[in-house]
C-alpha positions as CSV (number, residue, x, y, z in Angstrom):
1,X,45.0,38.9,-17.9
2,X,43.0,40.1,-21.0
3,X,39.6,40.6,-18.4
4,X,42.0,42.5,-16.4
5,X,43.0,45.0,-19.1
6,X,39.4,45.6,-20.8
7,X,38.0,46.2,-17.2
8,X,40.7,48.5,-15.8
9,X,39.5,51.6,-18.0
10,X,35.5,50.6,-16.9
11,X,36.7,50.3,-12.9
12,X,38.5,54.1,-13.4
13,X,35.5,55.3,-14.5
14,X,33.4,54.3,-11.8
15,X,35.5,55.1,-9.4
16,X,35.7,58.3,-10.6
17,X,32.1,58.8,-10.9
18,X,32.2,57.6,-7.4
19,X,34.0,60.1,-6.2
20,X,32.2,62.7,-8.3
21,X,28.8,61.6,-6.6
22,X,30.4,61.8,-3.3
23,X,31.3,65.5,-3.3
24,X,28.4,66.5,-5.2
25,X,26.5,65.2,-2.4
26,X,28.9,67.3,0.0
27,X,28.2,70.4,-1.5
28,X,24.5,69.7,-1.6
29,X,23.8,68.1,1.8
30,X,26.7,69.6,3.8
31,X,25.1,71.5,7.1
32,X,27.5,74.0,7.4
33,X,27.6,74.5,3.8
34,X,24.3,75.7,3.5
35,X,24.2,77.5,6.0
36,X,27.0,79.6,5.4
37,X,24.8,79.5,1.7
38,X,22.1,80.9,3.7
39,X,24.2,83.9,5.5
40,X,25.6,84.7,2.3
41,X,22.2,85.1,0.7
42,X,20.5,87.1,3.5
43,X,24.0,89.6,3.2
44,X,23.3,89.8,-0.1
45,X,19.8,90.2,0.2
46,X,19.9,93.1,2.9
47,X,22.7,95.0,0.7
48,X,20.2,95.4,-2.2
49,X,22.3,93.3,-4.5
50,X,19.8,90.6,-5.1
51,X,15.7,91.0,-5.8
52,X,13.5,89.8,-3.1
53,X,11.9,87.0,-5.2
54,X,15.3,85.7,-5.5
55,X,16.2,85.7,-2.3
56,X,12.8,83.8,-1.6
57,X,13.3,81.2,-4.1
58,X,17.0,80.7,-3.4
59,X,16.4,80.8,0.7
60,X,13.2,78.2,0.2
61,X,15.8,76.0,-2.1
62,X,18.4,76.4,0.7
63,X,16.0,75.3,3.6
64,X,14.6,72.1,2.0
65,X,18.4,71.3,1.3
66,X,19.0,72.0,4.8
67,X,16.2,70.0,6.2
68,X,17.0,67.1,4.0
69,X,20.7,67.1,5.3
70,X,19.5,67.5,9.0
71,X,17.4,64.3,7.9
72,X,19.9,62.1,6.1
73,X,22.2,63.2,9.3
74,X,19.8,61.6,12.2
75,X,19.2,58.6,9.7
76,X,22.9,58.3,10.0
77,X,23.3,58.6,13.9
78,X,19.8,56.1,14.3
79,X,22.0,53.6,12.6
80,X,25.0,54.1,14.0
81,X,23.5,53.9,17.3
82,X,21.4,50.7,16.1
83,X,25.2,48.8,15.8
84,X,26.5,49.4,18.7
């Protein structure tokens, strides 16, 4: 009973961080995400509001995200495909 009541506050917190990780990843590895990221930045790059070394940096940033994601994603469907 005791273990039970010191560990209940610990489990929360890790479930919250959990959960915290998972979205984080989302947002960072999420194809459609980026690339609505990406059509954004090229909108905002064409309208003048942005520099053109900012649009570089952020649209290199985008693109490794993206080819990351498109990575992690065939990972996923190899092993998917390896269980059935």
């Amino acid at each position: 009973m005791l273990h039970k009541l010191v560990s209940a506050p610990i489990n929360l917190v890790i479930k919250i961080g959990e959960k915290v990780k998972e979205e984080a990843d989302k947002e960072l590895y999420d194809l459609p995400t980026i690339q609505q990221k990406l059509i954004q930045l090229q909108m905002m790059y064409e309208l003048g509001e942005i520099p053109e070394a900012a649009y570089k940096a952020k649209e290199e940033e985008l693109i490794i995200r993206y080819e990351m994601a498109k990575r992690m994603e065939m990972e996923q469907w190899e092993q998917m495909t390896k269980k059935k």
